[in-house]
Each structure stands twice: as C-alpha cells, then as structure tokens.
C-alpha positions in Angstrom: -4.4 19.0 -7.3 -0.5 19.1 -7.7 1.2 15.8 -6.3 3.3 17.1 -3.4 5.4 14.4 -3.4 6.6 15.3 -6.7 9.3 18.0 -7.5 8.1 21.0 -9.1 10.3 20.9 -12.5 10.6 16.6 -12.7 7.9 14.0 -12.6 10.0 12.3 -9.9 9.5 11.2 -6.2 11.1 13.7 -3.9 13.9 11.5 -2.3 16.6 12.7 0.2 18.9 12.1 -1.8 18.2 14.6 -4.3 17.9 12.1 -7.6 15.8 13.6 -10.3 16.3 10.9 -13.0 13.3 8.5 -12.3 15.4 5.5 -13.6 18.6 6.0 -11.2 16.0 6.2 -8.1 13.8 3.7 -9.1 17.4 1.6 -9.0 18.8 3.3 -5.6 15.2 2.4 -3.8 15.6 -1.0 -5.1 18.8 -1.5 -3.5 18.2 0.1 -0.6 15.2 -1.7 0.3 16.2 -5.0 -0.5 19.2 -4.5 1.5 17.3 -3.3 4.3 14.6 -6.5 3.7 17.0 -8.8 4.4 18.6 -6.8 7.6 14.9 -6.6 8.8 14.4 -10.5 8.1 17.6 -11.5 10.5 15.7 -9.5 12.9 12.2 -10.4 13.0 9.5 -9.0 13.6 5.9 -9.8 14.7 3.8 -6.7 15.3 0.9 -7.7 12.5 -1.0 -4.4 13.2 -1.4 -1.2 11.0 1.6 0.6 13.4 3.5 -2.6 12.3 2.9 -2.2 9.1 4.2 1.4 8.7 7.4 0.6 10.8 7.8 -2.2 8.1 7.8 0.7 5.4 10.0 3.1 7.3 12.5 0.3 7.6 12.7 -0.6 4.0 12.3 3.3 2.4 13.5 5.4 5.6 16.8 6.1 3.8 15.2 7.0 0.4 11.9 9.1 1.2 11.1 11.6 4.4 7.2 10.3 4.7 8.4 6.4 5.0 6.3 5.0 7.4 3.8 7.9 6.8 0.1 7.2 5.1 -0.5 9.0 1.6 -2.2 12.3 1.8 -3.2 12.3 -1.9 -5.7 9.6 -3.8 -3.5 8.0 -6.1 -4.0 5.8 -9.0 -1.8 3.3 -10.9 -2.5 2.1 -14.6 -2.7 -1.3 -15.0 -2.4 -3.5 -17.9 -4.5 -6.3 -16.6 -7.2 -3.5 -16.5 -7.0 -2.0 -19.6 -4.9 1.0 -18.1 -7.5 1.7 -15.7 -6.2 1.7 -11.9 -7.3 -0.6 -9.0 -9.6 1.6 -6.7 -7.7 2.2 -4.0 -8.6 3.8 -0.5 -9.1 7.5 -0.4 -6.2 9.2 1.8 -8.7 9.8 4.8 -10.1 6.3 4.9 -6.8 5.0 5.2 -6.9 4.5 9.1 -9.5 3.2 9.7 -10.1 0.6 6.7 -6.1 -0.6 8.1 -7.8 -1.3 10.9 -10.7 -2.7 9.3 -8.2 -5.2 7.5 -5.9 -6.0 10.5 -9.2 -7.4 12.9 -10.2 -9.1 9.5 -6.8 -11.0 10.1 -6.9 -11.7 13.7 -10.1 -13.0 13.3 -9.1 -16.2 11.9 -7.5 -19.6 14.2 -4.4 -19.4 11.8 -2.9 -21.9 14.2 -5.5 -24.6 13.3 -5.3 -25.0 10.0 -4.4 -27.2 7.1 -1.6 -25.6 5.2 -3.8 -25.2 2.2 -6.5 -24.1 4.6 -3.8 -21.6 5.6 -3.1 -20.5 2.0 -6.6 -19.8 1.0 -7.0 -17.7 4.0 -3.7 -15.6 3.6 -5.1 -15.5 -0.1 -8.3 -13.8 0.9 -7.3 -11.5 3.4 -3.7 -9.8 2.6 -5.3 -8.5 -0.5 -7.2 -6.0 1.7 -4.1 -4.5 3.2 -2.8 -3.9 -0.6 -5.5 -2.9 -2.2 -5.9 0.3 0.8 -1.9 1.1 -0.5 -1.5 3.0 2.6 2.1 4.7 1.1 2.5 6.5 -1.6 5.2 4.3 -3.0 6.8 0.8 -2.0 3.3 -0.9 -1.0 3.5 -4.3 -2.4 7.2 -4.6 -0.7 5.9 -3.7 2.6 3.0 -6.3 2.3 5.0 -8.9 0.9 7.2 -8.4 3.7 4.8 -8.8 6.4 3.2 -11.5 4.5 6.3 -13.5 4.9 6.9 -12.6 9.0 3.2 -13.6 9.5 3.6 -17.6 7.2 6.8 -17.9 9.2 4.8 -16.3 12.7 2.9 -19.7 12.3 5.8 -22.1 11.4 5.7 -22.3 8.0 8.9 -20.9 5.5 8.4 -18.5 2.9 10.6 -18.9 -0.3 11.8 -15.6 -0.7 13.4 -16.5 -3.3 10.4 -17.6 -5.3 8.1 -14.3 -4.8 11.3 -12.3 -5.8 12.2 -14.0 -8.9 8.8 -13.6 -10.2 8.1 -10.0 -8.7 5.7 -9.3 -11.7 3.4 -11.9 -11.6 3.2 -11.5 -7.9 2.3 -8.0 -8.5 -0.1 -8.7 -11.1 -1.9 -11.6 -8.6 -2.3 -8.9 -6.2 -4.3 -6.7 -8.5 -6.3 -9.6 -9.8 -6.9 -10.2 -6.2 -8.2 -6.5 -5.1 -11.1 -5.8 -7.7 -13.7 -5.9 -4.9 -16.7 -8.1 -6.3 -14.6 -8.8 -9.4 -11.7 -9.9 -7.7 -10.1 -13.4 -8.6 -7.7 -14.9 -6.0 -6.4 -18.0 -7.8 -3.5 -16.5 -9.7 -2.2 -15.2 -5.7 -3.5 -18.7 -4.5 -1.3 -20.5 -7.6 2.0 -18.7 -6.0 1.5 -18.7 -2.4 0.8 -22.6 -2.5 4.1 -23.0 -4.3 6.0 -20.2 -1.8 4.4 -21.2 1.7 6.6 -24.3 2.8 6.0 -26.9 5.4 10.0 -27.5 5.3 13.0 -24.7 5.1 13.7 -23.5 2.1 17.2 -24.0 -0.1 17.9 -21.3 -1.8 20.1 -21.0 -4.6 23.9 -20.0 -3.2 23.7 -16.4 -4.1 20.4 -15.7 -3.5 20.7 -14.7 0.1 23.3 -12.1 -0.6 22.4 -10.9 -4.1 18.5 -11.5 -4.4 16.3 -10.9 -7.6 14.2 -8.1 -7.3 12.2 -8.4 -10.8 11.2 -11.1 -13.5 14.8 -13.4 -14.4 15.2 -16.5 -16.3 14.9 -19.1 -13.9 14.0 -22.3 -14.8 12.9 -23.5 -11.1 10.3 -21.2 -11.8 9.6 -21.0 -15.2 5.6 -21.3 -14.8 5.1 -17.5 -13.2 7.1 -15.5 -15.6 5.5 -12.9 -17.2 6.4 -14.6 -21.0 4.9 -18.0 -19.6 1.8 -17.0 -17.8 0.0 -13.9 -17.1 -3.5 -13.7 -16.0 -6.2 -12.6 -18.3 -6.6 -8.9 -18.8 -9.6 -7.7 -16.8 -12.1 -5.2 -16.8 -12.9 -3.7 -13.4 -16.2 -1.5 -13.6 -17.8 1.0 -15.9 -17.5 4.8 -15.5 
C-alpha cells in the first residue's frame, strides 16, 4: 500500500509548507517544534489522557503537518540498529484507540503521589514505554511523549532536566526502544536516564539552554555517560520471523 502521507514524486513527508528536500524539513520540524515545546512548557498542561496526548502533538507539529494531532492510518515501521534493522512492533492503525486507552488507565492506576522518588522512576519507567511503543502519529512520537513525560514528573512535584533528555536525544531514543520489545524488553537503559533527569530540586540549566536548546547528541561533558560514543545499549534481537 502507497504511504499517503508521502508525496507522489519524493520520499518526503507532506508538510504545509511545501519542502520536498527531507533534510531542510527534518531541520524546519525541528525548530518549529522545539520552539513550540518551550511556549507549551510556560503554559502547562495537565490533561494525561489519550485527547491530551494528541493536543500535545498538534501543538508541537500543527504548523508543519495537516494530520498533527491525528492517529496514523497506515502500519508503519522504523529500522532500528539496536535490532539489527528490524523495527519495534508497533500498534496496527485500528488498535490505536483503544490500546491509548489501554495505556492511559495503566497510568492512573498507580498512587504516583505516594512514592519514593526511585519508586516513582521505576514506575514512569515501566509504563510510558506503552504510550511509545503504540506511536500513535506518524511522525514526532518520541517528542510528544517526552513531552508529556516531563508535565506528568513535574504534575507530581518533581523537575525534569530538560536539558539532560535533550542533549542526549539519541540514547533517550534508543532506551525507549530497549524498553518496548514486549517480553524482551529491557527498562534499565530508560531507568539509568530518568533517575539522572527526574529531580527532587529545580534544575540549573546552562545560560543558553532555555533559549537555544539541544535537540540531538552534543559534546557535553555534564553528560558525558549517555552519548551515543560513550554508551549505547547492546544491539538486540527482538523475535524470529
């Protein structure tokens, strides 16, 4: 089946703003959703819910892509070197709705309030994994979960250093595909980062940070351990067939 999200005569996403070149958009859509993160974090937010989720990603991609906010209609799958170029196994396009919902009551179950922080960590750990591994969008899913990610941690009064999960964008990536193999899955490499990024205290950020934030793997010796040249988690092999 063609992918209608694609144009006809380029392998490219179709965008509003008519960019063909998969380079240039992939750099517009970075910009225009990290700008739009940060506008969305001075605002808050608080609706932990699948609508929530989507009105996350129409925020961040609105400007970029028509079906922001919209669930895939295609199966999609990504290749991934951690799995020998196989893909996670993401939710078929009709299960989407329901497995969201699946995830979200999954979340509520839990007395997040009560907690230990690492109790609060392993927890988080466990259960945003299932909202990445459905990848509800067609594009711009681990930004949207990250994002709620970091309105839930600060939701219960913890800080969330943003600046941490966006300097090492990769290996945050990666730890979410370690973390979504079903039965296979391994949830230390997310647990590693998330006990570093979930703070008990605010946050100082680096003076820039706030107005021009890394969006990808940089040379920063604060956190030198999660680059993708220092530590990467084992290459995996998902299932047969």
């Amino acid at each position: 089946m063609p992918d209608p999200y694609l144009y006809d005569d380029a392998p490219v996403l179709k965008n509003k703003l008519g960019i063909k070149d998969d380079k240039v958009l992939d750099m517009i859509e970075a910009e225009q959703s990290r700008q739009n993160m940060a506008i969305l974090y001075k605002r808050g937010f608080d609706d932990f819910s699948p609508a929530g989720l989507c009105e996350i990603h129409r925020f961040l991609f609105g400007k970029v892509y028509e079906w922001a906010g919209q669930y895939r209609i295609i199966n999609i799958e990504k290749r991934e070197k951690l799995l020998a170029g196989r893909s996670v196994w993401y939710s078929n396009d009709e299960d989407i709705p329901r497995e969201l919902v699946d995830a979200f009551q999954d979340i509520k179950s839990h007395d997040w309030s009560g907690m230990t922080h690492d109790e609060f960590v392993k927890a988080v750990t466990t259960e945003f994994p299932k909202l990445w591994r459905i990848h509800p969008f067609r594009e711009g899913n681990t930004r949207t979960v990250v994002m709620m990610l970091t309105f839930f941690v600060e939701h219960y009064g913890y800080y969330m250093d943003q600046e941490l999960l966006a300097s090492c964008a990769g290996y945050v990536r990666d730890a979410f595909v370690m973390a979504s193999l079903d039965q296979y899955s391994e949830y230390e490499h997310l647990e590693k980062i998330l006990s570093d990024a979930i703070c008990e205290h605010p946050v100082e950020y680096s003076a820039d940070f706030l107005d021009t934030p890394v969006v990808n793997d940089s040379v920063n010796g604060k956190y030198a351990k999660y680059q993708k040249e220092r530590y990467e988690p084992q290459p995996h092999y998902k299932r047969e067939g």
